[in-house]
C-alpha positions in Angstrom: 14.3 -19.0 -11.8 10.9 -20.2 -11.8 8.3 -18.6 -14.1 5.1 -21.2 -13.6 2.4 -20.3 -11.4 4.2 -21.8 -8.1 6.3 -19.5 -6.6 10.1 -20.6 -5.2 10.9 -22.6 -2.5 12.4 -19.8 -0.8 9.0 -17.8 -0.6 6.5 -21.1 -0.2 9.4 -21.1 2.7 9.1 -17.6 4.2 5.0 -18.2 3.8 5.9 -21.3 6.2 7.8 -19.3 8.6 5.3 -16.8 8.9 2.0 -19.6 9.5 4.2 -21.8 11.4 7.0 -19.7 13.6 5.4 -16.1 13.6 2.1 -17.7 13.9 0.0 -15.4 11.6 -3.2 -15.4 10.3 -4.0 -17.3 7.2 -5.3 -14.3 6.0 -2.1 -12.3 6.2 -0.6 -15.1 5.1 -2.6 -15.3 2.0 -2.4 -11.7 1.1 1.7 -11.8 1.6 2.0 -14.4 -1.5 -0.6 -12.8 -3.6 1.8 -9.5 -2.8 5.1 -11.9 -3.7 3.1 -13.2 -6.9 2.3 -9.8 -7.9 6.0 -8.4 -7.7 7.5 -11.7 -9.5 4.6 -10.9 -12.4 5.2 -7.1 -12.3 9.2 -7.9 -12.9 8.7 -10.0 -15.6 7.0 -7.3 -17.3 9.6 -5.3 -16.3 12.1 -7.4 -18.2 14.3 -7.9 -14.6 15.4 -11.6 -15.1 16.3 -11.8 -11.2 14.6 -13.9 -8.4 13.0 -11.4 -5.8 15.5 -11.5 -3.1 18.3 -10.7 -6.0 16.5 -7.3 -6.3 19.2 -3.9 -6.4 17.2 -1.2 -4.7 17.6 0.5 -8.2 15.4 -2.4 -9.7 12.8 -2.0 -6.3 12.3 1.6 -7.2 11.4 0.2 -11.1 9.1 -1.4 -9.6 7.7 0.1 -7.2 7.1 3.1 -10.0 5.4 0.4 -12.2 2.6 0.1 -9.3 2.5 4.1 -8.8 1.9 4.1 -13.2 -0.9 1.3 -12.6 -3.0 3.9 -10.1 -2.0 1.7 -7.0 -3.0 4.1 -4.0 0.3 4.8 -1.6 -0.6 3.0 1.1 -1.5 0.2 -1.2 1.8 0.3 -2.2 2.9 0.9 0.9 1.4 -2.8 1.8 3.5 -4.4 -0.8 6.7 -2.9 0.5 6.5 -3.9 3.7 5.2 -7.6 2.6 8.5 -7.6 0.1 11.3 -6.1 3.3 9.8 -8.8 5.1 10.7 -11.2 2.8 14.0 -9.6 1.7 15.0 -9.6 5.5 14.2 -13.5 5.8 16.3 -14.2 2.7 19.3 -12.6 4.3 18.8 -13.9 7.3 18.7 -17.3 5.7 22.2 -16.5 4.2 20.7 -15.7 0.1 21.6 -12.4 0.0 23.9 -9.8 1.5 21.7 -7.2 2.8 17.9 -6.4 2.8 18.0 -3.6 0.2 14.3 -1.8 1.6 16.1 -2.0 5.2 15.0 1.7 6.4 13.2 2.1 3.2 9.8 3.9 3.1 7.1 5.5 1.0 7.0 9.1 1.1 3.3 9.9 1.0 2.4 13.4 0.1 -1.2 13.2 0.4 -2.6 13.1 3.4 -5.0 9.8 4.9 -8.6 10.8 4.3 -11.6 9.9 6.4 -12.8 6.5 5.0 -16.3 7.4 2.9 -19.2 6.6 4.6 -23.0 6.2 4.7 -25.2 8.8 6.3 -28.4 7.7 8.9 -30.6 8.2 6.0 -28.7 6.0 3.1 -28.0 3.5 6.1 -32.1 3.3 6.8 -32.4 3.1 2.4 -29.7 0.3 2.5 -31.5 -1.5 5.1 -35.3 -0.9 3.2 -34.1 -2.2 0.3 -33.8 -5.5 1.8 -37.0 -7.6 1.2 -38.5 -10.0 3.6 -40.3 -11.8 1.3 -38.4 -15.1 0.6 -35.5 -16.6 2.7 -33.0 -15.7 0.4 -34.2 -12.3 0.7 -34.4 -12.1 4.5 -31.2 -13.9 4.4 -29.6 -10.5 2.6 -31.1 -8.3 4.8 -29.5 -10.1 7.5 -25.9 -9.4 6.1 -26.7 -6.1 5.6 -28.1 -6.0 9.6 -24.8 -7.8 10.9 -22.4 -5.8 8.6 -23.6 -2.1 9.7 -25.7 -3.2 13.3 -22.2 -5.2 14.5 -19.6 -3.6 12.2 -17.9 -7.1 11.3 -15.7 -7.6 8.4 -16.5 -9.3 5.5 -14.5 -12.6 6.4 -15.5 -12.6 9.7 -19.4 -12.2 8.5 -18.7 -15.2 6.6 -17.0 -17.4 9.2 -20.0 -16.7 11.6 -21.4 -20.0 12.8 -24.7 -20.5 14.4 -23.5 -21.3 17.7 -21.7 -18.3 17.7 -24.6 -16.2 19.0 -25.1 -16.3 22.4 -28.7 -16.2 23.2 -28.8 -15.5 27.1 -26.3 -12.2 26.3 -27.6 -11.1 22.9 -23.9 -11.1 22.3 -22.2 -12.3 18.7 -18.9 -14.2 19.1 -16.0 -13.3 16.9 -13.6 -16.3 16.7 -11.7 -15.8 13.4 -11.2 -11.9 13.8 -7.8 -10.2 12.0 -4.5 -11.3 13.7 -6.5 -14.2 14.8 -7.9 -11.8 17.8 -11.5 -13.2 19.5 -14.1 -10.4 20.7 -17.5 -10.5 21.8 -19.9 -8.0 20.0 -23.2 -6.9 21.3 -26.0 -6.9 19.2 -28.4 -3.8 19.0 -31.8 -5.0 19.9 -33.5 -4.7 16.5 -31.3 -6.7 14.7 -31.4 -9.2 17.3 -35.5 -9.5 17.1 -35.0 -10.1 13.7 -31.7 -12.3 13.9 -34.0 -14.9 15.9 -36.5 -14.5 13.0 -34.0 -15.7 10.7 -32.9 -18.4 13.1 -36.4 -19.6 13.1 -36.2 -20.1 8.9 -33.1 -21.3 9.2 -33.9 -24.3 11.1 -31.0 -26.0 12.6 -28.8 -25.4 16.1 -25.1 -25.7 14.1 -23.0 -24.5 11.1 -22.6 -21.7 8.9 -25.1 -18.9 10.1 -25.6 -18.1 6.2 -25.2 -20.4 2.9 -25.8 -20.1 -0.5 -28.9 -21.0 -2.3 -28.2 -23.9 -4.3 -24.9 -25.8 -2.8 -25.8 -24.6 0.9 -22.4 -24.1 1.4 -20.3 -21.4 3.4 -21.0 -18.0 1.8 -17.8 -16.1 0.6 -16.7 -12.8 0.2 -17.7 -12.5 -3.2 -21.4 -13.7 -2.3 -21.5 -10.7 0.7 -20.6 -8.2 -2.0 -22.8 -8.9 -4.3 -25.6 -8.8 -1.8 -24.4 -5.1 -0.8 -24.1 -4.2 -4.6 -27.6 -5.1 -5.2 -29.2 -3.3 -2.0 -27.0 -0.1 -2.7 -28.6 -0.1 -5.9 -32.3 -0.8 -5.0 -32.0 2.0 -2.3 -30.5 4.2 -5.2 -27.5 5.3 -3.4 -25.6 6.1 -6.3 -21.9 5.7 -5.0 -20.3 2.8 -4.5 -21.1 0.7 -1.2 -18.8 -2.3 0.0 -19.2 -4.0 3.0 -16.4 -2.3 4.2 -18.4 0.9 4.3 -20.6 -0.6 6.5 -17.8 -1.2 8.8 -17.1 2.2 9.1 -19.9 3.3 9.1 -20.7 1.6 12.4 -17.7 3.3 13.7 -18.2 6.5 12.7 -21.7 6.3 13.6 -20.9 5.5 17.2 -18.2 7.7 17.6 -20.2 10.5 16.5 -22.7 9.5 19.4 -19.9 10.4 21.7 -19.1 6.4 22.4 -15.9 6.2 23.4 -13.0 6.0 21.3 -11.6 2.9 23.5 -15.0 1.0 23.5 -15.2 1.4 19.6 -11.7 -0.1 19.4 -12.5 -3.0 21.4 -15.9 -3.8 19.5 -13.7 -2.9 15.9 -11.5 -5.5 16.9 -8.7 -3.4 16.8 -4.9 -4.2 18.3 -5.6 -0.6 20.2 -7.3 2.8 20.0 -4.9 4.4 17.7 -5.7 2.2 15.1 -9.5 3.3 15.3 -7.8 6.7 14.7 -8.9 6.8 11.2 -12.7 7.7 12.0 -11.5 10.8 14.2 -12.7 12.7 11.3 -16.4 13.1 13.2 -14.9 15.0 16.0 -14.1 17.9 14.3 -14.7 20.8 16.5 -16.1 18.8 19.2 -12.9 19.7 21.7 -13.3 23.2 20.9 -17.3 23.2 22.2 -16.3 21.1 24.9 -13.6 23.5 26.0 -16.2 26.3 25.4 -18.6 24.5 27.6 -16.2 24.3 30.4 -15.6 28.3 30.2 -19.0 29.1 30.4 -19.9 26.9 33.3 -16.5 28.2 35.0 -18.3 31.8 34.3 -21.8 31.1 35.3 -19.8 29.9 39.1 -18.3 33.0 39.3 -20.9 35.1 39.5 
């Protein structure tokens, strides 16, 4: 069994399958091995001397109580159980095993999803503030900030943005390495276009990565887009913790709660459908009721 830091032929296998045959996204592909990596660590630990797709479902639950005793959140643990019956089912179907023991199996989750946490108008307006405009490193930042809340983008797609990809005669921002490898168009609000041409300008240059780092004037990573909304949460003196993935949902929640509709937020989310933006429903919280109350009051006032 092999204990180094590759993992088996079997799984570099299945991670082959899934770029290659099923055609995912190298993202998804990336996070499925650092899930298998993580499970062939956590049974070490565990003291189970089997390979992963020689796992009893006795030895799954073992584990999947070491992640629940290491404050995993359930649908983080949820994640790795579906990442690990997809493996187990491509093992058996390659003739390894005899059945796929998580077949049928899933988390029960006693607490309920909550609304993701997210900024109000006025920490949004701090956030932005913080941002200086003094050097370009600076006005740089404040664009991230701009792109991540002003076109609710995720962090990798931020980070893949090219210059080309804005389209000048639309004011419209070009997606084209979004999640499941899905393309969108997103318009982009009028401010932070004004000041995305600013940038441009101080950029200098008609191709490549719309932002770089300071020194190698390479890509920027994830790890640089963090840090940037670290340090503006903490200038603004918002005093809970702010990811760009707040930002994100932000955006959404922002809109929805403008009445946008729940179908147009999905499409500009880059979401596989509406139900999946069903997360942020949180804002309309009493909203049918008024609207229902609404209707019965006008239906009243025709009456008489």
């Amino acid at each position: 069994m092999i204990r180094n830091n590759s993992l088996s032929p079997l799984i570099e296998g299945y991670l082959e399958y899934l770029a290659q045959v099923a055609r995912k996204a190298p993202g998804t592909v990336r996070d499925v091995r650092c899930t298998l990596r993580r499970i062939e660590q956590a049974i070490i630990i565990l003291n189970i001397n089997k390979d992963l797709w020689k796992l009893s479902l006795k030895d799954c639950l073992r584990w999947i109580e070491y992640e629940r005793e290491s404050e995993r959140s359930s649908q983080c643990i949820s994640k790795y159980i579906s990442h690990l019956r997809g493996f187990l089912n491509y093992a058996w179907r390659s003739g390894r095993t005899e059945r796929n023991v998580l077949d049928g199996f899933n988390l029960q989750d006693d607490n309920p999803r909550t609304a993701p946490q997210v900024l109000t108008i006025e920490e949004a307006r701090l956030l932005i503030e913080s941002c200086s405009m003094t050097t370009f490193p600076e006005r740089q930042a404040r664009m991230i900030i701009l792109l991540l809340y002003g076109c609710g983008l995720r962090t990798a797609e931020l980070c893949q943005l090219n210059v080309q990809d804005i389209n000048r005669q639309t004011k419209d921002l070009f997606v084209s390495q979004g999640k499941g490898q899905r393309q969108r168009m997103v318009p982009i609000p009028e401010g932070v276009y004004t000041e995305l041409m600013a940038y441009l300008l101080d950029r200098g240059g008609k191709r490549g990565p719309l932002f770089r780092t300071e020194i190698k004037r390479r890509r920027i990573t994830a790890k640089n887009v963090c840090e940037v909304v670290r340090q503006a949460t903490e200038r603004a003196g918002i005093e809970w913790k702010v990811t760009p993935k707040t930002l994100r949902h932000s955006y959404a929640t922002h809109l929805m709660d403008r009445g946008v509709d729940l179908a147009i937020i999905s499409s500009l989310m880059g979401h596989r459908s509406p139900a999946e933006t069903g997360v942020y429903l949180h804002v309309l919280e009493g909203r049918p009721r008024k609207a229902v109350n609404e209707l019965d009051s006008k239906n009243g006032r025709s009456k008489s």
